[in-house]
C-alpha positions, 0 to 999 in steps of 0.5 A: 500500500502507498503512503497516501493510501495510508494516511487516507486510511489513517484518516478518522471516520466522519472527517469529512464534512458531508460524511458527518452530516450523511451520519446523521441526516442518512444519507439520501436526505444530505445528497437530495439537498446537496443536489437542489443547491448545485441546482439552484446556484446554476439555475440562477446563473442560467438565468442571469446569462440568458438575461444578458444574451437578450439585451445583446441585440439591443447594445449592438444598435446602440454601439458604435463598434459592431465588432464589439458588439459581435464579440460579445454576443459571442460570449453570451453563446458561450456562456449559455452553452457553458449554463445547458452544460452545467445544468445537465451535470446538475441533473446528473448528480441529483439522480445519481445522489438522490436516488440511484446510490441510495436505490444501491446501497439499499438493495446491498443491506437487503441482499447482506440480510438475505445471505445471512438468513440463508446461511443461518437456514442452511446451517440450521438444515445441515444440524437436522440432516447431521442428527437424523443421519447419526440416528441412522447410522446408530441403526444400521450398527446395530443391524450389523452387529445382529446380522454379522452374528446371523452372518457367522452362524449361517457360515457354521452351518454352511460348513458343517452342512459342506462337510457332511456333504463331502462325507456323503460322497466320500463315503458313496461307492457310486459314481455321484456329481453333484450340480446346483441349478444352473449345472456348476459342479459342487461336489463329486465322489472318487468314484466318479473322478476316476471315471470322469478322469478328472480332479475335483479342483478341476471340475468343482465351481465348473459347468459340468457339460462345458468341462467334461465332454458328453456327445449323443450316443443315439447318432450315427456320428457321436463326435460331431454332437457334443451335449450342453443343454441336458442338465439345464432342461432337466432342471428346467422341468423340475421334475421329481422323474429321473432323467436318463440319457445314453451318452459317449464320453470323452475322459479326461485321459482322451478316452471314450467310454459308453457312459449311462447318465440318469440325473434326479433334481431336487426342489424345494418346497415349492417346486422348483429346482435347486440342484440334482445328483447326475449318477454315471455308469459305464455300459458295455461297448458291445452292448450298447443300448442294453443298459437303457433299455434295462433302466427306462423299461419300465418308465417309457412306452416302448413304441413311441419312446415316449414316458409310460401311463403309469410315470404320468400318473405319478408326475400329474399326482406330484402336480396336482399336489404342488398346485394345491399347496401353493400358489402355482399353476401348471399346464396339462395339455392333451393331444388326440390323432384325429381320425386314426380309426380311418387310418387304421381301417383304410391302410392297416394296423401298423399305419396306425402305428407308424402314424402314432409314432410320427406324432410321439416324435413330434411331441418330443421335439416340440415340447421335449424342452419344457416339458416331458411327454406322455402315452396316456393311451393308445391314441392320446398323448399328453405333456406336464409343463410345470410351473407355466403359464397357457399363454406360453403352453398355447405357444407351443401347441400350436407349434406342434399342430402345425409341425404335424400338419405339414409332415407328409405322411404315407404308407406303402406309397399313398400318401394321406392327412394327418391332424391332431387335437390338443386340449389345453387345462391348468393344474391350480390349486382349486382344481380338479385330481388326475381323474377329473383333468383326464375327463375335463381334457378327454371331453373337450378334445371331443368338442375339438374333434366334433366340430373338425378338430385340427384345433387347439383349445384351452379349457375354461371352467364353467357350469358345464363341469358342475353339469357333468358331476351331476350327470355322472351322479344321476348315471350312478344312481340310475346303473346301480338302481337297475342293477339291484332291482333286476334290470342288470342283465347278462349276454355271452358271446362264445370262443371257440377252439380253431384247430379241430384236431386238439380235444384239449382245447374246450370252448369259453364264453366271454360275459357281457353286461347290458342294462335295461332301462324303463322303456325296455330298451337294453342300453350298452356300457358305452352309454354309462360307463364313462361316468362310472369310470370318472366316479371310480365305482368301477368295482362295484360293477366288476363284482357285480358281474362276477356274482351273476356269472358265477351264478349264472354258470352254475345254474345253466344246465351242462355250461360247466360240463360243455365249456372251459367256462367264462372270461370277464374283462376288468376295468384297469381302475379296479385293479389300482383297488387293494381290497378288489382281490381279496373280494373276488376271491370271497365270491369265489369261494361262496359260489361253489364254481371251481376256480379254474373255470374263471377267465378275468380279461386285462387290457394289453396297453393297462398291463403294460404300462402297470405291470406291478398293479397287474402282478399284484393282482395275479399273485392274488388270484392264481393260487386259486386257480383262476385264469388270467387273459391279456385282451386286445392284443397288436404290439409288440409292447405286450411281449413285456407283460407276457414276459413280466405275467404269468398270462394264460391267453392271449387276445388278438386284435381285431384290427389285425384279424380283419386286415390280414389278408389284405396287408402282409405286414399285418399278417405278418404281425399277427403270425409273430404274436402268436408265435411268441405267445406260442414260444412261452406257452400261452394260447391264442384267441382271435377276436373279430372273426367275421368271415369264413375265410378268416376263419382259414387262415387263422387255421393255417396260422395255428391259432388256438381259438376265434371269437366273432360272428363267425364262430358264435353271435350270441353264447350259452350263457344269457339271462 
């Protein structure tokens, strides 16, 4: 700082004389004031010069000397040249002095109040947000500690739970992987490390197909078709049905072995996967589909490929129960092939098969992803896609429907068309059981079917289900009411030996039920019976039956004498019955007729796909003496329960029997049934014998027995 900046600085306040009287007038008052004065002092010498600039013509007359006179008019210009100057400096500095400064000066004092309460309001704001976030944070350490605790003790129970879990696979002799959901190796015993031809650090954290090579033992060049997604849909289905698959493997040494892979997923309480256990066995080289046939014999159908009644009723049970615990829903969809009794009728049997076949492999690529398929009977097929939503299912289906549309089928060269009907239901919680879904998805594929079929429908619940149970209970009532007041009547229809030169072979008669109803009309089973399959009363009729057959034999003059005796074909329903056995053998024993003179009649497609019912069964009745038949025998699906049964008849198809001049594969079919049947030491039985030719060549063919309008319209028995 200079030294003249210094003393002014130096200089007391208030020393000068209009900063003092600013002080203590304020300071707009002094200025305003201070300006009126400039104002009036140039104001009064305006007017005095302009005064003087008036009387300058005048003095210029009276003057002699006009140059005189001139100049001082020229002065008087400049004067008031000098006053219009001053005057405007004046004007100036009142607004400047009266009211600008002070204007300025005042907006600074308001702006410095406005900055200090500002600052005072954010200081104030900054002491709240200050206080609440300690409380927050004082919470928040207190949560910590309790969850650093809840931390620690999952921690412990972490690894106790992983030590008993290596303890489980050390300890396991088989070949075990265990993988989470989305396939990552968290375990494996030495068993399969040995096998796999790797250490655990190398497959533990791992997928388990990226790391370990498995390729498609089904194709012709296993190599060229390495397997990635088969463990992420099998969790995908989180399904409680083992997985199997036949695989080549490629160790961690280079070498490839025929390697088995069955794979069990494990859920959680609701259902959905969590993990699964992937169990490796080697198959042997030379034979290779041995193993696979041996582990999903019993799981799948043999002719479609496809998963076997009996594993659909267990998977549906598992689904209907998960839907009603919780809040889940899964779909049911049901496929028909339309039209198939043309096919098989026009082209023969095994055009039906190769069509049944087509369509199986079609639903197994279509839905194979999502879900797992089903041979529910001989021409429907079903699929469970759990925890999914009918948007996605119809999707789907309606793929599937198109993709069997446009395949060309043919037989022998003639081509034909072939639709399917699909039926959509969901499992929910306050849905129907297995038997109601079955009947709600069979009924409504006959909607499809009556009006075209070729369609997809998704089933709504409506009046028209509360309509059908009440329907079902009328027709309940009305068949057993009738049955116990003796409209209950019984025909026959005789079976008689084809070979005449074996007298060993005496003729049976198989028992059929018809009821008469008011009008005296007699009404055939397919009327009622449905109903009283949805009603699971099937039992009840089936003993019915038996008693009246039994008394019916007893009472016909020379029937026991003449005849084998009789044959009665069950319901599959009766025989899922545990006290069905134990009720057939008491009226047995009180009706006096000799055991072996009862023939009971199972259907091939129910005792292949529930052999252990059907054995159960048979272990139940045979001891006394009663015979057993496999009915509506037409593929080679039936060899395994002949194997499986002790089977004392076998019942040939008639969609055989009629087509076996006519097509040789059919003959031949039927010539290889009764071979095999022949080869285990069961008798043959064709049924739907309707011509005299027929009749021949099943001589030829050595059949044992015929049954139709051929041999016999109406039997021995009848009341």
């Amino acid at each position: 700082m200079s030294e003249s900046g210094a003393a002014e600085a130096r200089k007391p306040a208030g020393s000068n004389p209009l900063e003092r009287l600013r002080q203590r007038y304020g300071a707009m008052r002094v200025n305003v004031v201070t300006a009126l004065v400039c104002f009036t002092v140039f104001a009064s010498v305006g007017v005095w010069l302009t005064t003087l600039y008036r009387l300058g013509p005048q003095a210029r007359a009276m003057a002699a000397d006009p140059a005189a006179a001139d100049a001082f008019i020229n002065g008087l210009l400049v004067a008031r040249l000098a006053l219009v100057v001053a005057l405007a400096v004046s004007v100036f500095l009142v607004l400047y002095f009266g009211f600008i400064r002070p204007l300025e000066q005042q907006r600074q004092r308001m702006k410095a109040a406005l900055d200090e309460a500002s600052d005072t309001n954010e200081l104030d704001l900054l002491s709240y947000w200050y206080e609440r976030r300690s409380k927050q944070l004082s919470v928040a350490l207190d949560d910590n500690a309790s969850l650093r605790e809840e931390v620690e003790g999952l921690r412990v129970r972490e690894e106790v739970d992983r030590r008993l879990l290596d303890s489980g696979l050390g300890f396991s002799a088989d070949a075990l992987v265990l993988v989470d959901r989305n396939g990552e190796v968290r375990g494996a015993t030495a068993s399969a490390l040995l096998l796999l031809g790797y250490h655990d650090y190398q497959l533990v954290g791992k997928p388990f197909l990226d790391t370990v090579e498995f390729y498609d033992a089904a194709k012709d060049h296993p190599e060229e078709y390495r397997v990635r997604e088969w463990l992420d849909v099998t969790m995908q289905k989180a399904s409680s049905i083992p997985e199997v698959g036949l695989f080549k493997l490629k160790d961690g040494h280079g070498r490839d072995h025929d390697l088995m892979a069955t794979c069990l997923c494990v859920t959680d309480s609701s259902g959905h996967a969590v993990g699964g256990y992937v169990r490796l066995e080697l198959a042997d080289a030379g034979q290779r589909e041995l193993p696979k046939v041996l582990s999903v014999a019993s799981r799948k159908d043999p002719m479609t490929g496809l998963l076997s009644k009996q594993v659909f009723e267990s998977r549906c049970d598992e689904l209907v129960d998960i839907a009603r615990r919780q809040d889940d829903e899964h779909q049911f969809v049901f496929i028909a092939i339309d039209r198939l009794h043309d096919i098989t009728a026009k082209f023969g049997h095994w055009a039906g098969e190769e069509t049944l076949w087509h369509v199986a492999q079609a639903v197994s690529r279509e839905v194979g992803a999502v879900g797992d398929g089903y041979r529910v009977s001989t021409d429907r097929f079903g699929v469970l896609v759990a925890f999914s939503k009918v948007d996605q299912v119809m999707t789907i289906c309606q793929r599937l429907r198109h993709a069997v549309e446009a395949h060309e089928f043919s037989w022998q060269g003639e081509p034909f068309d072939t639709t399917i009907s699909i039926a959509v239901v969901s499992l929910r919680p306050d849905g129907e059981g297995r038997r109601g879904l079955l009947t709600i998805a069979n009924d409504l594929i006959k909607q499809i079917q009556a009006d075209g079929g070729n369609d997809c429908r998704v089933y709504a619940a409506s009046e028209s289900l509360f309509e059908r149970r009440r329907n079902d209970a009328e027709w309940s009532d009305w068949l057993f009411t009738r049955l116990d007041g003796g409209f209950g009547h019984l025909i026959s229809q005789g079976i008689r030996p084809v070979l005449q030169d074996h007298p060993e072979l005496r003729p049976w008669a198989e028992v059929l039920l018809r009821v008469e109803d008011d009008d005296g009309v007699w009404i055939t089973p397919g009327t009622y019976l449905p109903a009283i399959e949805r009603r699971a009363e099937t039992t009840r009729v089936d003993l019915w039956v038996l008693a009246r057959a039994l008394e019916l034999a007893k009472t016909t003059e020379g029937f026991l004498a003449e005849h084998a005796g009789f044959t009665i074909n069950l319901f599959g329903a009766s025989l899922d019955s545990p006290e069905f056995a134990k009720e057939v053998n008491r009226i047995i024993s009180d009706s006096g007729v000799a055991p072996e003179h009862i023939c009971f009649e199972i259907d091939e497609r129910f005792a292949s796909a529930h052999v252990s019912t059907v054995r159960g069964f048979v272990e139940a009745t045979r001891p006394t003496g009663c015979k057993i038949a496999l009915d509506r025998c037409k593929a080679s699906a039936g060899l395994g329960a002949l194997r499986a049964l002790p089977i004392d008849y076998v019942k040939i198809s008639d969609a055989l029997v009629r087509r076996m001049l006519v097509d040789p594969i059919d003959r031949a079919h039927l010539d290889w049934i009764n071979d095999a049947a022949h080869q285990l030491g069961v008798k043959t039985v064709a049924t739907g014998v309707e011509q005299e030719d027929w009749l021949q060549e099943l001589r030829r063919l050595g059949v044992d027995y015929a049954q139709g309008v051929r041999v016999n319209k109406i039997g021995p028995l009848m009341v």
